[in-house]
C-alpha positions as CSV (number, residue, x, y, z in Angstrom):
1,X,0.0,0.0,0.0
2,X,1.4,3.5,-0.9
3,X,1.7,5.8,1.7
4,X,2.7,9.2,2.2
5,X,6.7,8.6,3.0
6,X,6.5,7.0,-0.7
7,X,4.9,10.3,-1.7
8,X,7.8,12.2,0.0
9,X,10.4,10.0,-1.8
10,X,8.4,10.5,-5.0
11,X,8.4,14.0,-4.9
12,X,11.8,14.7,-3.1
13,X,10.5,16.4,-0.3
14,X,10.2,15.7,3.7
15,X,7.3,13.6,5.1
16,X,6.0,16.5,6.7
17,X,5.4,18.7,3.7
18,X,3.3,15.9,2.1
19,X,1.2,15.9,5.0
20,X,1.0,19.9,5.3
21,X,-0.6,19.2,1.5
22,X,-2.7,16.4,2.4
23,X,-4.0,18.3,5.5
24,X,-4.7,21.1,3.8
25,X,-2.4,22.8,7.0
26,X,0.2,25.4,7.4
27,X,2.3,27.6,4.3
28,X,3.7,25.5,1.5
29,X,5.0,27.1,-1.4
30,X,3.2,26.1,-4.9
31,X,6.2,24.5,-6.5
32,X,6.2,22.1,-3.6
33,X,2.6,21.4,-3.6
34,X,2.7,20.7,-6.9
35,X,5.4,18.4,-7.0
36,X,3.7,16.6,-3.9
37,X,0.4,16.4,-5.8
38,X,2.3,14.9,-9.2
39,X,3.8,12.6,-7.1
40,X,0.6,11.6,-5.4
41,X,-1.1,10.8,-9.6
42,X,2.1,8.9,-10.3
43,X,1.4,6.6,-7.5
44,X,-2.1,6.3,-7.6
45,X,-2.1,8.0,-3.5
46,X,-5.5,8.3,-1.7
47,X,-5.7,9.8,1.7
48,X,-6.5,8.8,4.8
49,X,-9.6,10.5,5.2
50,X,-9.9,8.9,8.5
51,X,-6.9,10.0,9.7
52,X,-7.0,13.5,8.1
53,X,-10.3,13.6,9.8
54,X,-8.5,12.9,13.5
55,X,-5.8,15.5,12.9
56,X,-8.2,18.0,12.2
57,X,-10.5,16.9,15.1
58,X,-13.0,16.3,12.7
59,X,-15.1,13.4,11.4
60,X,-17.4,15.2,9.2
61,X,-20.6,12.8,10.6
62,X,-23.5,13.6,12.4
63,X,-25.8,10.9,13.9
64,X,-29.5,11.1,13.5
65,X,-31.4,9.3,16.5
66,X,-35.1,8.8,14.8
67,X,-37.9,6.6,16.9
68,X,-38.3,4.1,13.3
69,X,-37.5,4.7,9.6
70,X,-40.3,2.6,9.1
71,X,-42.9,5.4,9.3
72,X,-43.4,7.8,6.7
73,X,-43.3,11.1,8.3
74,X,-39.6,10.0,10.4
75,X,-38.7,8.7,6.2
76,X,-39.7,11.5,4.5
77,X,-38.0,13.8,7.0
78,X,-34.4,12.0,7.3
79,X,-33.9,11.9,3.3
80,X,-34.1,15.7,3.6
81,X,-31.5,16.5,6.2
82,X,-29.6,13.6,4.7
83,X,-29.7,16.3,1.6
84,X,-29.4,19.0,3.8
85,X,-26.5,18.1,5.8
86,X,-24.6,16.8,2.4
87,X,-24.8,20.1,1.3
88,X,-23.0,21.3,3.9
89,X,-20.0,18.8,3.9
90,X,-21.7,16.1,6.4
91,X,-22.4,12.6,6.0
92,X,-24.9,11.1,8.0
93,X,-25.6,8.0,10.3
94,X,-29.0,7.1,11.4
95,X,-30.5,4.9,14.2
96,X,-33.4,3.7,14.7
97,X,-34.6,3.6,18.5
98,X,-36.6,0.9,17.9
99,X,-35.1,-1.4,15.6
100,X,-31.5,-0.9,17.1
101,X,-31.4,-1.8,21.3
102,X,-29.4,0.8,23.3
103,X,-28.5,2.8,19.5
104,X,-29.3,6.0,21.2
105,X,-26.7,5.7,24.4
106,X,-24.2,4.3,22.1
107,X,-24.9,7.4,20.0
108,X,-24.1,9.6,22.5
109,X,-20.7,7.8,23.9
110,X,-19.7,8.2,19.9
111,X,-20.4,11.9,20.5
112,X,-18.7,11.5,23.7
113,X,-15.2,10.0,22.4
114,X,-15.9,12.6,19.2
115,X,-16.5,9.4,16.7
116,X,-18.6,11.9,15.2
117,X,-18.8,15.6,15.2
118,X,-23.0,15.9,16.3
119,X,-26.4,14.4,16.9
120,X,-29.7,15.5,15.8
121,X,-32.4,14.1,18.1
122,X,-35.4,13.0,16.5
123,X,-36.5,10.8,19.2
124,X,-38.6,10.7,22.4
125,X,-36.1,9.9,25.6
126,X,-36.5,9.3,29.1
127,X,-33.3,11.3,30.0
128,X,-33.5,14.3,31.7
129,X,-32.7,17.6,30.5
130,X,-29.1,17.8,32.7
131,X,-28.3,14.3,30.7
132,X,-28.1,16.1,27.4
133,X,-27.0,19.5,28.3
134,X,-23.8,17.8,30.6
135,X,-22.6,16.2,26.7
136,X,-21.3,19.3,25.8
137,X,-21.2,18.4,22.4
138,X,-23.6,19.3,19.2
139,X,-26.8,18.5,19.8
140,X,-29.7,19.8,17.6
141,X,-33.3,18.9,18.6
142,X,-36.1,17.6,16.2
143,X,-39.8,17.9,17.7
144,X,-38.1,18.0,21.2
145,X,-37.5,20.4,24.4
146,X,-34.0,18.6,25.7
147,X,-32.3,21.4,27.6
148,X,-31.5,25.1,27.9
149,X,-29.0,25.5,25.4
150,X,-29.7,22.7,23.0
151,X,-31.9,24.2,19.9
152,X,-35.2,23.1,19.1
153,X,-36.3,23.0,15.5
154,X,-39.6,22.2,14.3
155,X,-43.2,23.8,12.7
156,X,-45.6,25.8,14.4
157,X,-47.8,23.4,15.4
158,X,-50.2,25.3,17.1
159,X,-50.7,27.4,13.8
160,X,-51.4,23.6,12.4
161,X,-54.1,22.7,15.0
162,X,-55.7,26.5,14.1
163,X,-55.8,25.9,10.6
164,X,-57.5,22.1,11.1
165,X,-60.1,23.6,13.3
166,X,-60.8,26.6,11.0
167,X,-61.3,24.6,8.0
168,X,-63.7,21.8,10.1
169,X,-65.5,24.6,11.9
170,X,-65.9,26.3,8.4
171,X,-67.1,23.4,7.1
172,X,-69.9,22.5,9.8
173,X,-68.1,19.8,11.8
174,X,-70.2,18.5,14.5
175,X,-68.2,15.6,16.1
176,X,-64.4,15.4,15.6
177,X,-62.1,12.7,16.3
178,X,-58.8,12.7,16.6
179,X,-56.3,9.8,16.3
180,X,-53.1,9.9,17.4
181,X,-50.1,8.5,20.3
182,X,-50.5,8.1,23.7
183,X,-51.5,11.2,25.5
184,X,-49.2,10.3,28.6
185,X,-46.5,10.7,26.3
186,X,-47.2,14.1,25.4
187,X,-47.6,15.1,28.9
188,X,-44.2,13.4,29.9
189,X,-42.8,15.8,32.6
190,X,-45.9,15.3,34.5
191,X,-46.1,11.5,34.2
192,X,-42.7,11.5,35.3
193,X,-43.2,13.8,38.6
194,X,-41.3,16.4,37.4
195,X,-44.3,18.9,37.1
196,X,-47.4,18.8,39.0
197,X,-50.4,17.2,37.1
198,X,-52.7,19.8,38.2
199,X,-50.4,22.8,36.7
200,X,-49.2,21.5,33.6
201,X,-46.9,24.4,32.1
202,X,-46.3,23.9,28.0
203,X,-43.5,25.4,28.2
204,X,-41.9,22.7,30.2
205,X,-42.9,19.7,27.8
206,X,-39.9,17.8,25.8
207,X,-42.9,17.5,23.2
208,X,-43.8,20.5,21.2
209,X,-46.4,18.8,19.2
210,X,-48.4,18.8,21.9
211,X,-49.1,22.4,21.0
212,X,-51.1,21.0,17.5
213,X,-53.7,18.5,19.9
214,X,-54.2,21.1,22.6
215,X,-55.1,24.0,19.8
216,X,-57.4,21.9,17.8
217,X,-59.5,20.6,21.2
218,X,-59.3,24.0,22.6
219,X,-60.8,25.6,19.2
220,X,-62.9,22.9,18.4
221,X,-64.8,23.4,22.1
222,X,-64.7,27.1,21.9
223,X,-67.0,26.6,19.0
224,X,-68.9,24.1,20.3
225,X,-67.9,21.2,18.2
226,X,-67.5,18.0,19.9
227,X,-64.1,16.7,20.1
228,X,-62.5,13.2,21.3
229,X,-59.2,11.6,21.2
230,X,-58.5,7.7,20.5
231,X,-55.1,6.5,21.5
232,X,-53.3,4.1,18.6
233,X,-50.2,3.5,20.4
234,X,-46.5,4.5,20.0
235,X,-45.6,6.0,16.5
236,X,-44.3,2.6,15.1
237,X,-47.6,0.5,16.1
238,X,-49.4,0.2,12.9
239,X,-51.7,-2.0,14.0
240,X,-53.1,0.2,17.0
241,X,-53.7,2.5,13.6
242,X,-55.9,-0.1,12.3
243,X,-57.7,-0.5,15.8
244,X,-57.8,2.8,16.1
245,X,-59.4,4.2,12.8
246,X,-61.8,1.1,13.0
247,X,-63.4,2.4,16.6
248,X,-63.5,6.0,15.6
249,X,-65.4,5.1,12.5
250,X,-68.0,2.5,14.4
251,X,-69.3,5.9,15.9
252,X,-70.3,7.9,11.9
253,X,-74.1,5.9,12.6
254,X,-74.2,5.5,16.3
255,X,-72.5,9.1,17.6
256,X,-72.6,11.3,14.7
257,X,-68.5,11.2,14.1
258,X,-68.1,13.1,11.0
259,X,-64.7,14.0,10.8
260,X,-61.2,12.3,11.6
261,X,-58.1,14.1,12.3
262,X,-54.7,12.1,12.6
263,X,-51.0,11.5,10.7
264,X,-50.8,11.0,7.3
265,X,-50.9,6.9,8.2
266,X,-53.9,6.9,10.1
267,X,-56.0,9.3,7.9
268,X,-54.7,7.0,5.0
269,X,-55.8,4.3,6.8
270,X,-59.0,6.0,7.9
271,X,-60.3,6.8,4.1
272,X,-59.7,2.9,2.9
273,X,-61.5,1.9,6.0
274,X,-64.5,4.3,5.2
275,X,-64.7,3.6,1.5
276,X,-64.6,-0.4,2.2
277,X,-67.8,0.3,4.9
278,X,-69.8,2.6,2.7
279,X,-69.3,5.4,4.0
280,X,-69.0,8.9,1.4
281,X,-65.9,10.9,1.7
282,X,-66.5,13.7,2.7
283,X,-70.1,13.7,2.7
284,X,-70.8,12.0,5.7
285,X,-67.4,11.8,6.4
286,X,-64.4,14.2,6.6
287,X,-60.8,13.2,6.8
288,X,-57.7,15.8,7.6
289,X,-54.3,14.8,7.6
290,X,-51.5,15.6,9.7
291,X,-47.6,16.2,8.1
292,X,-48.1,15.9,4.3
293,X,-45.9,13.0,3.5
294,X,-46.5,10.9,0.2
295,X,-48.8,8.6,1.8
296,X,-51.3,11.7,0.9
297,X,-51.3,10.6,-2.7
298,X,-51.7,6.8,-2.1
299,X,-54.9,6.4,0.2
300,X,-57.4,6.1,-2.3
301,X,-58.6,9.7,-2.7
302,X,-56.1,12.9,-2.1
303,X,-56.0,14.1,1.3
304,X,-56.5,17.2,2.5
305,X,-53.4,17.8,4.5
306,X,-51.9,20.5,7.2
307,X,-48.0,19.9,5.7
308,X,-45.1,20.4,6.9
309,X,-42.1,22.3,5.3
310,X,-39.9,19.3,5.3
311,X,-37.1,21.0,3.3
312,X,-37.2,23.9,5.5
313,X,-37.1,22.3,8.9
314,X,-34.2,20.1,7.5
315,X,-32.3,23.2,6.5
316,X,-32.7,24.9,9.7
317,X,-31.3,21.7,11.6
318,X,-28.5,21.4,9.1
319,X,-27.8,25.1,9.9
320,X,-27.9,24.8,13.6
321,X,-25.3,21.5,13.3
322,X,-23.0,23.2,11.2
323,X,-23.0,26.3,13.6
324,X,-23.2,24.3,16.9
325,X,-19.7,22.1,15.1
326,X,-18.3,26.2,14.7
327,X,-19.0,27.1,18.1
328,X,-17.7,24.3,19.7
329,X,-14.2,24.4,17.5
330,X,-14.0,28.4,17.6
331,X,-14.3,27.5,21.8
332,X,-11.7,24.9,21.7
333,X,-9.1,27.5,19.6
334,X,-9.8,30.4,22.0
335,X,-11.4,32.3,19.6
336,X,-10.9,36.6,20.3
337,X,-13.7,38.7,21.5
338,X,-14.2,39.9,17.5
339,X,-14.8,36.3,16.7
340,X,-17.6,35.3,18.9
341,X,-19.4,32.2,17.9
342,X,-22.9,33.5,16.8
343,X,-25.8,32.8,19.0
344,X,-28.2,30.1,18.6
345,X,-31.8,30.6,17.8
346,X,-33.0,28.5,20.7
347,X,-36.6,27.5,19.0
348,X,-36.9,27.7,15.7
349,X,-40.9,27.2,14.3
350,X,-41.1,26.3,10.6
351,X,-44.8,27.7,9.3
352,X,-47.4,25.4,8.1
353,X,-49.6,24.8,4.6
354,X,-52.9,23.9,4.8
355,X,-53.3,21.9,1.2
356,X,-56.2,20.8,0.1
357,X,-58.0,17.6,-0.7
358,X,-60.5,15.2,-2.1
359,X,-61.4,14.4,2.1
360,X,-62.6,17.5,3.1
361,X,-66.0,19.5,1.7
């Protein structure tokens, strides 16, 4: 294997200005480089880029901690900031929570022992907010609250819930349900004793989707529309979909439900269900979906969607990483008072699109 003395010999110059060029590092004149770089063709020389990457502190990879890549919204989402983050020089690695046992801790001891230079956390964790701020590394937040200091990116999801309710309310709603996780989840601070259930404060919940539920039934009641909400299990349970959407819809003849609000799966799920029993979409029944993924276009009849900028939110977390990488090496070289890292925007809310379907009237 050639290595980088051959190149010296090669070129007739000292091991160390072959690795100033490889590095990239330090004043070499440009007949040396390119008598280095000549030398490197004639030989057929690649780099190390692992070690070039150690040298420079650096491993140009950021690990994305997602709950599955199984669901659509968490696919859709990932193949953006796996765009996003390209574009900036960063490859990506992704876990899955659920399909890979302890992935997120041995995430974050890679971060640790800098195997790689940041996370974005996608996923919902039992940690506390000290865990992740005392990591001291890059750590961008998707659809989370982790800790003061760690940004939060994600849309304005109480602007989503007010444009669901709008359009139902418009369009003479009387019973709404909505599908969607376990509430418990949402309300995980209080759950886990850290908040009293009595006073629960928004702005102290790792979930800010909650925002999107609370708007919708708070709307919803103000206008006297009745509202309910049907658990279908944790985001990767399918099948609690399926049970789900098939209880909601038992009550269009027997409690006047005539509309259904939930992801893009379960509303997908919803309008096969409802054309398979009879019932006219969106007659008798309306259906609203919830992210705007491609599963929109595949359930039978178009969906009428509140979307999500997926591009946009990717770009901002890409943004955040790449600054968050900045900060932390313009810390490590000392940097003067007229180079201060720039500040983080600690929440960051992406705007909605209301886009309409075939499943509303």
């Amino acid at each position: 294997m050639v290595g980088m003395r051959d190149v010296a010999k090669k070129a007739g110059v000292s091991l160390s200005t072959v690795s100033l060029v490889v590095n990239g590092n330090g004043y070499v004149s440009n007949d040396m480089r390119d008598r280095v770089r000549k030398a490197m063709q004639a030989l057929n020389y690649v780099p190390n880029e692992l070690a070039r990457n150690l040298y420079h502190d650096r491993t140009n990879l950021v690990g994305v901690i997602v709950p599955t890549i199984r669901h659509p919204f968490f696919a859709t989402f990932t193949a953006h900031l796996q765009h996003a983050l390209a574009a900036q020089g960063l490859r990506t690695m992704l876990c899955s929570t659920t399909d890979e046992t302890d992935g997120e801790i041995q995430y974050v001891d890679m971060l640790r022992r800098h195997m790689m230079d940041g996370i974005v956390m996608c996923a919902h964790t039992s940690h506390p907010g000290d865990y992740w701020t005392s990591i001291h590394r890059p750590i961008v937040a998707f659809d989370r609250v982790l800790g003061n200091g760690i940004s939060s990116i994600g849309s304005d999801h109480e602007q989503g819930g007010r444009l669901i309710a709008q359009m139902l309310i418009r369009n003479g709603a009387r019973h709404v349900v909505m599908i969607g996780g376990p509430r418990d989840q949402f309300f995980d601070l209080a759950v886990r004793g850290e908040v009293e259930e009595g006073s629960f404060d928004l702005g102290k919940t790792t979930f800010p989707t909650v925002r999107y539920y609370l708007t919708l039934e708070q709307e919803l009641t103000s206008a006297g529309v009745k509202y309910e909400y049907i658990e279908a299990g944790e985001v990767m349970d399918f099948a609690g979909y399926h049970r789900a959407v098939s209880r909601a819809l038992d009550g269009v003849a027997t409690d006047g439900v005539d509309a259904v609000v939930s992801s893009d799966i379960g509303a997908a799920f919803c309008v096969r269900e409802a054309l398979s029993r009879g019932i006219s979409i969106p007659d008798e029944l309306q259906v609203v979906a919830y992210d705007g993924t491609y599963l929109t276009d595949l359930a039978g009849m178009k969906l009428t969607a509140v979307a999500q900028d997926f591009s946009a939110i990717a770009q901002s977390a890409a943004d955040h990483m790449v600054q968050a990488i900045a900060n932390e090496e313009a810390a490590a070289a000392n940097a003067s008072r007229k180079n201060i890292p720039k500040p983080f925007e600690p929440n960051v809310l992406i705007p909605m699109t209301l886009v309409p379907g075939d499943t509303t009237r």
